[in-house]
MIKEVEX-553174 format. One record per residue: residue number from 1; residue in three letters; x, y, z of N, C-alpha, C, O, CB in turn. Coordinates in nm, 2 decimals. Glycine has a CB too. Layout:
BEGIN
     k     r       nX       nY       nZ      caX      caY      caZ       cX       cY       cZ       oX       oY       oZ      cbX      cbY      cbZ
   NUM   ALA        X        Y        Z        X        Y        Z        X        Y        Z        X        Y        Z        X        Y        Z
...
This chain:
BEGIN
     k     r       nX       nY       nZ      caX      caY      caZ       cX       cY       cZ       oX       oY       oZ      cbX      cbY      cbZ
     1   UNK     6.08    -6.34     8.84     6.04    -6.28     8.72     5.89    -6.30     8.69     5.82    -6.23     8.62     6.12    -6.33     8.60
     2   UNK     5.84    -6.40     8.75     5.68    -6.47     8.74     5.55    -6.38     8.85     5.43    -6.40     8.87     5.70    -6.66     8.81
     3   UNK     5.66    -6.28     8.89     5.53    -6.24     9.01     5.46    -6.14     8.91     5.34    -6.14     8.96     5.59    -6.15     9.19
     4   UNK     5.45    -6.04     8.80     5.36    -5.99     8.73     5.23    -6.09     8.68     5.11    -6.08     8.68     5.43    -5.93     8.62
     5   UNK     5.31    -6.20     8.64     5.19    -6.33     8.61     5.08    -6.38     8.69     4.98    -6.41     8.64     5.25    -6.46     8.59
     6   UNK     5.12    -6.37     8.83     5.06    -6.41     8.93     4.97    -6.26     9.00     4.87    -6.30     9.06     5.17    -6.48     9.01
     7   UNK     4.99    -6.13     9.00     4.98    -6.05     9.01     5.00    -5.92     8.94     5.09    -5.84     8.95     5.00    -6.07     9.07
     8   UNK     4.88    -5.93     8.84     4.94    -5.80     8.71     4.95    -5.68     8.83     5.05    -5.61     8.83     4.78    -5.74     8.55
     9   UNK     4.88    -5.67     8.92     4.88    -5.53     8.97     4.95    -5.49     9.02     4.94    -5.40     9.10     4.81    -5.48     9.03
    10   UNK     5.13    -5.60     9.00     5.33    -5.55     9.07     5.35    -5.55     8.94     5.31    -5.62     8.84     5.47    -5.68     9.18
    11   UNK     5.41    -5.47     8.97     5.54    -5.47     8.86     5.66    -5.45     8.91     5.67    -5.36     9.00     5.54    -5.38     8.75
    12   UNK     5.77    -5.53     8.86     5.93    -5.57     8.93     6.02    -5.41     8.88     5.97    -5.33     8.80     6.03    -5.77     8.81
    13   UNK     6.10    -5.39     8.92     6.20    -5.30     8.94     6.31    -5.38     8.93     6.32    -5.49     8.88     6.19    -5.22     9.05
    14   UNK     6.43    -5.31     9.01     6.53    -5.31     9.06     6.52    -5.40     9.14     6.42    -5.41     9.22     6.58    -5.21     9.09
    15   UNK     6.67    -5.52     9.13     6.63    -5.63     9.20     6.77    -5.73     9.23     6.84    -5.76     9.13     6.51    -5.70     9.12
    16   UNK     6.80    -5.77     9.34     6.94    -5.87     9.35     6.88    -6.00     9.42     6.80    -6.02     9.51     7.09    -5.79     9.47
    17   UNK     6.93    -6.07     9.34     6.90    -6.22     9.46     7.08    -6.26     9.51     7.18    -6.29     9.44     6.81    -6.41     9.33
    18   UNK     7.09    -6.26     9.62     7.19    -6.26     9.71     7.25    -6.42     9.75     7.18    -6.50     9.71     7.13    -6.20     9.81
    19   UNK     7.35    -6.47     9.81     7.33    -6.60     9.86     7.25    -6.65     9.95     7.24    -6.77     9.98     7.42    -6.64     9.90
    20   UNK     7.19    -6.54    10.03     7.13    -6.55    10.16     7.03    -6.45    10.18     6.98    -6.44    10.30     7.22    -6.54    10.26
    21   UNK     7.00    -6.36    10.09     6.87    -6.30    10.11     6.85    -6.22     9.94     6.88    -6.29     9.84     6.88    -6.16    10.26
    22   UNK     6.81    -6.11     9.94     6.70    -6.10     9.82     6.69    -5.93     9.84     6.68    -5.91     9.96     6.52    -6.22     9.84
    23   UNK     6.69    -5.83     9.78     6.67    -5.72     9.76     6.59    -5.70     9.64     6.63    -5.74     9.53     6.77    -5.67     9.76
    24   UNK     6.44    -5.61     9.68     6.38    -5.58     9.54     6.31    -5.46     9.54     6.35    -5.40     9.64     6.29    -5.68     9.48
    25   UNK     6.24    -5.39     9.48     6.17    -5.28     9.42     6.04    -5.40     9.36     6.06    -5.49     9.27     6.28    -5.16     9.29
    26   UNK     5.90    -5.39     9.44     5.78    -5.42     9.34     5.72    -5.33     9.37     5.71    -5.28     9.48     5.69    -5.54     9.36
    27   UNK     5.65    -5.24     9.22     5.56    -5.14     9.22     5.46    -5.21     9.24     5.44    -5.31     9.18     5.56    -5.06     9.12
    28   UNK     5.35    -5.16     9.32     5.19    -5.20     9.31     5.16    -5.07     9.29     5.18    -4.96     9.34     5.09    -5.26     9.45
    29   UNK     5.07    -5.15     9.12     4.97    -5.02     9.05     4.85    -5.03     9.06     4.79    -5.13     9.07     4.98    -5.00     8.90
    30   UNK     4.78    -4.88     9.07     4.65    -4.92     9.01     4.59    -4.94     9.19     4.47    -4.98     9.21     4.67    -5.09     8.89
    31   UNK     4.68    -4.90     9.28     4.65    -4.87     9.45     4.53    -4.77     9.46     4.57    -4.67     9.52     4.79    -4.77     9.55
    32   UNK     4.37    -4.75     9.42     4.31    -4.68     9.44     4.24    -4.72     9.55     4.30    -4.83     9.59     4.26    -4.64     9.35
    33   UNK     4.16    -4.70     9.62     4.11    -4.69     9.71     3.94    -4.71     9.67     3.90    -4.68     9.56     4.16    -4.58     9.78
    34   UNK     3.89    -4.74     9.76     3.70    -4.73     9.76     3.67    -4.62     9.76     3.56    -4.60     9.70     3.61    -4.78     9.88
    35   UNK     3.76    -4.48     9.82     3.69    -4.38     9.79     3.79    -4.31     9.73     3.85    -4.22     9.79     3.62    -4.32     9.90
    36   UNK     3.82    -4.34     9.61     3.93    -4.29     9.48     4.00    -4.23     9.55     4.01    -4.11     9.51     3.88    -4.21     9.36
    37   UNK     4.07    -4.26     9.65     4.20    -4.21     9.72     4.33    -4.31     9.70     4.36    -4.42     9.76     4.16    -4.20     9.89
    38   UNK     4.40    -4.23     9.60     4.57    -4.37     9.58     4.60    -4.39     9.71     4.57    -4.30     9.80     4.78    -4.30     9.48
    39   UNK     4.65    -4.51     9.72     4.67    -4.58     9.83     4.62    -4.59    10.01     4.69    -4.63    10.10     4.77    -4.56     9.82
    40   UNK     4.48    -4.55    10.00     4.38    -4.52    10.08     4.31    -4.70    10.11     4.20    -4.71    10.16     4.28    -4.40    10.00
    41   UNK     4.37    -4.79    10.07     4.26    -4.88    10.08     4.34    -5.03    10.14     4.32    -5.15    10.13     4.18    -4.90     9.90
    42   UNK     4.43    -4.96    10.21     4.49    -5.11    10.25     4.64    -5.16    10.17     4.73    -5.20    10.24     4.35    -5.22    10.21
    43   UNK     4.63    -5.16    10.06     4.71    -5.25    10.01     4.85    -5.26    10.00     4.91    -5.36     9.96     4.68    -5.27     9.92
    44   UNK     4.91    -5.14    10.04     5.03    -5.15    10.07     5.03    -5.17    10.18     4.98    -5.09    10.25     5.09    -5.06    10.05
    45   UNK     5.10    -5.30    10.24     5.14    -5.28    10.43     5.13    -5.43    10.44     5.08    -5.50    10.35     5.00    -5.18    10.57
    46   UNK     5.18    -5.48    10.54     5.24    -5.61    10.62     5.13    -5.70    10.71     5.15    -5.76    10.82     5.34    -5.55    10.73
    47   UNK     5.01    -5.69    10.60     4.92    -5.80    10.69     4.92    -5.94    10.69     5.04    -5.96    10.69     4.80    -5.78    10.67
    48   UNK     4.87    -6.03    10.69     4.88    -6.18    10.68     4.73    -6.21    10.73     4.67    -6.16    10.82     5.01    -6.24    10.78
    49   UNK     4.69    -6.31    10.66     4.55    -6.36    10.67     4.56    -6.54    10.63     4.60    -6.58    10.53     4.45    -6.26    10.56
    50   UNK     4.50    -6.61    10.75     4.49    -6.78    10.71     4.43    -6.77    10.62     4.33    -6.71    10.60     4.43    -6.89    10.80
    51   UNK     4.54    -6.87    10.52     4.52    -6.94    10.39     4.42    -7.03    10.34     4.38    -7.04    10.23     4.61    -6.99    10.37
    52   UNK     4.38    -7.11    10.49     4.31    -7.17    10.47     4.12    -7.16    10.45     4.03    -7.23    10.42     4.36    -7.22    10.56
    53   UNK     4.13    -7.03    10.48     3.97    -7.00    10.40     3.97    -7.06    10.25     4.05    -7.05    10.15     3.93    -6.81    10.38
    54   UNK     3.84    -7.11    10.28     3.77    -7.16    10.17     3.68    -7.05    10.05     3.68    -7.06     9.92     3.67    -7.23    10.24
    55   UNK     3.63    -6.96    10.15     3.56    -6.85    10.09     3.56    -6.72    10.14     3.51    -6.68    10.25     3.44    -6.88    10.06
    56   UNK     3.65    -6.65    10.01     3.72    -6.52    10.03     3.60    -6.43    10.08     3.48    -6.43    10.05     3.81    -6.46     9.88
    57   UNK     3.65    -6.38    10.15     3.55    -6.27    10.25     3.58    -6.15    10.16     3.64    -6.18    10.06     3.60    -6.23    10.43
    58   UNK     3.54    -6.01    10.18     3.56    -5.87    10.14     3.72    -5.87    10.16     3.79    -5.92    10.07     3.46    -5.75    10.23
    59   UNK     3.77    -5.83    10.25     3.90    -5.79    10.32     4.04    -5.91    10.22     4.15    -5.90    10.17     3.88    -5.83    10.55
    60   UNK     3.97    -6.00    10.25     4.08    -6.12    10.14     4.09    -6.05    10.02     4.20    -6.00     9.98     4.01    -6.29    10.08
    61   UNK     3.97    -6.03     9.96     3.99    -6.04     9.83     4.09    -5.87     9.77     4.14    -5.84     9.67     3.81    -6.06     9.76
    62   UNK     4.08    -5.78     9.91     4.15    -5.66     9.92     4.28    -5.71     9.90     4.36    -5.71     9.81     4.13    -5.56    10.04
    63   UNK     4.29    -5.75    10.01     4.43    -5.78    10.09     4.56    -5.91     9.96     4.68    -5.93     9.97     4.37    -5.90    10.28
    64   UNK     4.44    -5.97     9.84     4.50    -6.04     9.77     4.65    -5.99     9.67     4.75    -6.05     9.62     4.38    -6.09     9.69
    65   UNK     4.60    -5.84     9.67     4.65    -5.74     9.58     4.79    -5.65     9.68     4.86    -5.56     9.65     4.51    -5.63     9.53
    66   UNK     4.77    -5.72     9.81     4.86    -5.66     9.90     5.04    -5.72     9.88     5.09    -5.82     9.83     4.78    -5.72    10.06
    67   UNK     5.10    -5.61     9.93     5.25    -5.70     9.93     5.27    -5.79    10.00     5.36    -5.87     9.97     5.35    -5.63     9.96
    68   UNK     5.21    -5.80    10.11     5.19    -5.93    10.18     5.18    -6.04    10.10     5.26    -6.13    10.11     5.08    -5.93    10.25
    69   UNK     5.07    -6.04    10.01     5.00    -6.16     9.92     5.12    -6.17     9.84     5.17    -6.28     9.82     4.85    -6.13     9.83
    70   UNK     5.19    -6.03     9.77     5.29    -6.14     9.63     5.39    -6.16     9.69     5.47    -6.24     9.62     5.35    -6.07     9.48
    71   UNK     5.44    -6.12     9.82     5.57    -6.12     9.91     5.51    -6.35     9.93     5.56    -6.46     9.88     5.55    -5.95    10.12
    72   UNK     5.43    -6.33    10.01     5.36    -6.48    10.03     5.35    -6.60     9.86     5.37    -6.72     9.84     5.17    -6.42    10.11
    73   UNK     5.32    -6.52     9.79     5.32    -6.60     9.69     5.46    -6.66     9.61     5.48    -6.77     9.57     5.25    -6.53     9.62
    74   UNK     5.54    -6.53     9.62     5.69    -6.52     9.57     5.75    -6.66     9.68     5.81    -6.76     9.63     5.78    -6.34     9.61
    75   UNK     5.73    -6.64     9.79     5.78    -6.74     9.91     5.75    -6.90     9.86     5.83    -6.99     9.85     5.68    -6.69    10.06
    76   UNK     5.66    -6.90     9.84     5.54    -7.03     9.81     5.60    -7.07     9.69     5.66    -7.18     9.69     5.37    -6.98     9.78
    77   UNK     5.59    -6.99     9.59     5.70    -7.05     9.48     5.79    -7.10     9.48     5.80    -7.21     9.42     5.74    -7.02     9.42
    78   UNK     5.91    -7.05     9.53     6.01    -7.03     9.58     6.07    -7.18     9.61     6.16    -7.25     9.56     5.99    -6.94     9.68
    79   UNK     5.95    -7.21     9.73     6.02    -7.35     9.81     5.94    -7.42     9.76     5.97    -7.53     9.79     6.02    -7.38     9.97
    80   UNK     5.83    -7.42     9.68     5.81    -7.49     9.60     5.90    -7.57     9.48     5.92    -7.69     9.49     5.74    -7.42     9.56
    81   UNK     5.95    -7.50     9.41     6.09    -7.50     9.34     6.18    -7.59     9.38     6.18    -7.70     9.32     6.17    -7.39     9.35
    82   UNK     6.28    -7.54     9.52     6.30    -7.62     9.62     6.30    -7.74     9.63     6.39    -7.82     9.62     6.25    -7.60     9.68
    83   UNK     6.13    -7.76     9.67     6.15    -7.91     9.72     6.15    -8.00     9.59     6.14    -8.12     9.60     6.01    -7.96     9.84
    84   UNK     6.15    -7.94     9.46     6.11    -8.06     9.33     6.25    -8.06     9.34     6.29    -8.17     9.35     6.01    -8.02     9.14
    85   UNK     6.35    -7.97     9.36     6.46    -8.00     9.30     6.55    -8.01     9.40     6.66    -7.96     9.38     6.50    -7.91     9.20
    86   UNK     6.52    -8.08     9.51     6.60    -8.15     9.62     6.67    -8.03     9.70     6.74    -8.07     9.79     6.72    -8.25     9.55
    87   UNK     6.65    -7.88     9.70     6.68    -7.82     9.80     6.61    -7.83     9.92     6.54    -7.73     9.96     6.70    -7.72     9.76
    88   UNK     6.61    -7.93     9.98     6.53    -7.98    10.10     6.55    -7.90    10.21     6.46    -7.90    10.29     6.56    -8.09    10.14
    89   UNK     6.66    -7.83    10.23     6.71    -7.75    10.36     6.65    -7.64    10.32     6.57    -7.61    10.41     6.87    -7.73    10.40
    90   UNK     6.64    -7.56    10.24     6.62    -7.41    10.22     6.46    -7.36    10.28     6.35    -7.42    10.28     6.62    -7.37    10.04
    91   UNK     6.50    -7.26    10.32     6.39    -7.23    10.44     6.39    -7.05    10.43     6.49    -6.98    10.42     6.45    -7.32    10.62
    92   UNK     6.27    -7.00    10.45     6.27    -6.87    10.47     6.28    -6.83    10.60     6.27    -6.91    10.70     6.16    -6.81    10.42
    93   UNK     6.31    -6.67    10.61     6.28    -6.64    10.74     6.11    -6.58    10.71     6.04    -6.54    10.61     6.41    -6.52    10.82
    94   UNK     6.10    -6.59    10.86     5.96    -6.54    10.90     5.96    -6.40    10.89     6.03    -6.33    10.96     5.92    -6.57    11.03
    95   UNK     5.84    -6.34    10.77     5.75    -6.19    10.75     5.89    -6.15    10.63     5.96    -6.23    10.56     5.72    -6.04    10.94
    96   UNK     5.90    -5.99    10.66     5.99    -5.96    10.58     6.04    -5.81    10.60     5.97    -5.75    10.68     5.94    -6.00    10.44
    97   UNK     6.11    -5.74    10.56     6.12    -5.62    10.57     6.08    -5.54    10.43     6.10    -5.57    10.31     6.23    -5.61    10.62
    98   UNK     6.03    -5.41    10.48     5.95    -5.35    10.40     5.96    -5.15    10.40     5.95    -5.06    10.48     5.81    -5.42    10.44
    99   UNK     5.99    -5.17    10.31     5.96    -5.01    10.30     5.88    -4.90    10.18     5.92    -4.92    10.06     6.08    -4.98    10.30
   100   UNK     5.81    -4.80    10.18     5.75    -4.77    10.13     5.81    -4.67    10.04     5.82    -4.56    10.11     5.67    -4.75    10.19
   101   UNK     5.86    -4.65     9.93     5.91    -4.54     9.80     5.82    -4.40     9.85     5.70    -4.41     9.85     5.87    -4.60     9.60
   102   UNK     5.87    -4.31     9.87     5.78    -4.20     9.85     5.78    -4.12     9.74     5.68    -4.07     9.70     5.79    -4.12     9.93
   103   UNK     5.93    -4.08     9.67     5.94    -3.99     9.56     6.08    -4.09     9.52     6.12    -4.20     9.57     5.95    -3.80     9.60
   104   UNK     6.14    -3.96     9.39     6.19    -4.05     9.26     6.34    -4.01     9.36     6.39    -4.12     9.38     6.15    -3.99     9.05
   105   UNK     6.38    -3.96     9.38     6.52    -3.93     9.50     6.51    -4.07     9.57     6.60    -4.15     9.56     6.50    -3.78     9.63
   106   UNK     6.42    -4.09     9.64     6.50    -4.23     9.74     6.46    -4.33     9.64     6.51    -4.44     9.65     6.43    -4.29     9.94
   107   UNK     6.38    -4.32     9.53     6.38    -4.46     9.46     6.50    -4.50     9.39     6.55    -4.61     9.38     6.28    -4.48     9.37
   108   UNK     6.54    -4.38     9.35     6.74    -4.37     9.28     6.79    -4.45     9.43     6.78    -4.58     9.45     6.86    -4.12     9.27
   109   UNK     6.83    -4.38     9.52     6.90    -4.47     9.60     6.87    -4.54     9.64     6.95    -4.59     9.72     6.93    -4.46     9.67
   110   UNK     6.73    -4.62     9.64     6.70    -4.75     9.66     6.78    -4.85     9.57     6.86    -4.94     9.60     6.56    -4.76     9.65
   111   UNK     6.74    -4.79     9.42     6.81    -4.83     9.33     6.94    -4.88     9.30     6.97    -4.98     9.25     6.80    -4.78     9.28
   112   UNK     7.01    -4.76     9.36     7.16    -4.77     9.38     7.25    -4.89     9.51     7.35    -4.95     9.50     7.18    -4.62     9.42
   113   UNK     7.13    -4.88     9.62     7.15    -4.94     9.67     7.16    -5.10     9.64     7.25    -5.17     9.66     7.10    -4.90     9.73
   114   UNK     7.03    -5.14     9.58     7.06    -5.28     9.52     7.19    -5.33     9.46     7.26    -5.41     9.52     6.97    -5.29     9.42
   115   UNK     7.20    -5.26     9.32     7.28    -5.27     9.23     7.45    -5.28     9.33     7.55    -5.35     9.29     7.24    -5.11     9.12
   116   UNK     7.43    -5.20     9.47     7.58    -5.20     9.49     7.62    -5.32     9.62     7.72    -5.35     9.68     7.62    -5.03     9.54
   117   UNK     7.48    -5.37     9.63     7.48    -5.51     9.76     7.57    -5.61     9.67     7.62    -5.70     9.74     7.27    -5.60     9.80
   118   UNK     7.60    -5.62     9.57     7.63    -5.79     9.56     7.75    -5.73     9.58     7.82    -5.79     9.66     7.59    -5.90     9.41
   119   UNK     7.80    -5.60     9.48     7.98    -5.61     9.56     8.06    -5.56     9.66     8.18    -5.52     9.66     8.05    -5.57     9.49
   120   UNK     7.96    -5.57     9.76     7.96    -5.60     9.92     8.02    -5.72     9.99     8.10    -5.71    10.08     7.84    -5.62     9.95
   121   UNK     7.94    -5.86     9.90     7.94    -5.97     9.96     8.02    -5.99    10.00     8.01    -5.98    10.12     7.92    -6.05     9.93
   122   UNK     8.13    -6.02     9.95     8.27    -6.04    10.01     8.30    -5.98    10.15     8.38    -6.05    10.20     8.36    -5.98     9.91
   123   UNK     8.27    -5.91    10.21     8.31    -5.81    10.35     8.18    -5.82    10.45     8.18    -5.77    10.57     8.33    -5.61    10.29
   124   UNK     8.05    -5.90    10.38     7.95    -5.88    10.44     7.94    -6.01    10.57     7.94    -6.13    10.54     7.84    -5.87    10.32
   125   UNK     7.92    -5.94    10.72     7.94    -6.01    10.78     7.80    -6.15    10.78     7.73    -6.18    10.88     7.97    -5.91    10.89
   126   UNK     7.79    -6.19    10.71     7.69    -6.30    10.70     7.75    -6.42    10.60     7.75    -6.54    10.60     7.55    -6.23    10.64
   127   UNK     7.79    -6.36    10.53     7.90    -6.43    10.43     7.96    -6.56    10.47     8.08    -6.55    10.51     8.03    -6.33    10.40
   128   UNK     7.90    -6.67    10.46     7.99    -6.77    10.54     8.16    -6.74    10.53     8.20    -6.76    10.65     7.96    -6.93    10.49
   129   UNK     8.24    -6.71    10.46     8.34    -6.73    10.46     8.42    -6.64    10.56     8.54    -6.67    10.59     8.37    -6.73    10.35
   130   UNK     8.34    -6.51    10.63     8.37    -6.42    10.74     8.33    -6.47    10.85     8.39    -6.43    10.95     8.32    -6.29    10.73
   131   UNK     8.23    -6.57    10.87     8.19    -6.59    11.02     8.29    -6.66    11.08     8.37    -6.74    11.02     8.06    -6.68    11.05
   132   UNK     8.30    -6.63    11.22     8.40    -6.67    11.31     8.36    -6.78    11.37     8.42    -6.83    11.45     8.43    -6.58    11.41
């Protein structure tokens, strides 16, 4: 619920947190481009850049507004959390999967989709109680 705080330029949607993974909808607003082209400038897409710079270059300070960055930030919190409150084991997987909304039809079934994952679980082969 904290990633608008950390990033006014998402905004949350539709969203499940699972026992074992996480389904969501973040809108990034406000995607213009250098040459006033929506989403012309990078910021939607799956990059990753060391953290450890000191001093943000051009492309950082792009890429800060990227889903990468609140996907990475969301993460960071996360196990942050975690380790204060003794979930010591919890661990992400590496990157993430991603997909891009184009119109308001697959965002409904994106939608739908969420909303219908949790009453799945039960049958879902990840489910500890199904593994063999």
């Amino acid at each position: 619920m904290e990633i608008p705080e950390h990033f006014p330029n998402a905004r949350l949607d539709k969203y499940i947190v699972m026992p074992n993974h996480i389904h969501g909808i973040i809108v990034i607003e406000n995607n213009v481009g250098n040459n006033g082209i929506v989403g012309n400038d990078g910021i939607v897409g799956n990059k990753n850049f060391c953290s450890l710079q000191k001093n943000k270059i051009q492309w950082q300070k792009k890429w800060s507004r990227s889903l990468s960055s609140i996907v990475r930030g969301f993460k960071t919190g996360v196990i942050k959390w975690c380790r204060q409150n003794g979930f010591h084991d919890f661990a992400w997987q590496k990157s993430f999967h991603d997909h891009i909304i184009h119109n308001g039809k697959s965002l409904n079934n994106i939608r739908q989709y969420i909303i219908n994952n949790q009453l799945k679980w039960e049958v879902d082969e990840n489910n500890p109680n199904n593994l063999k």
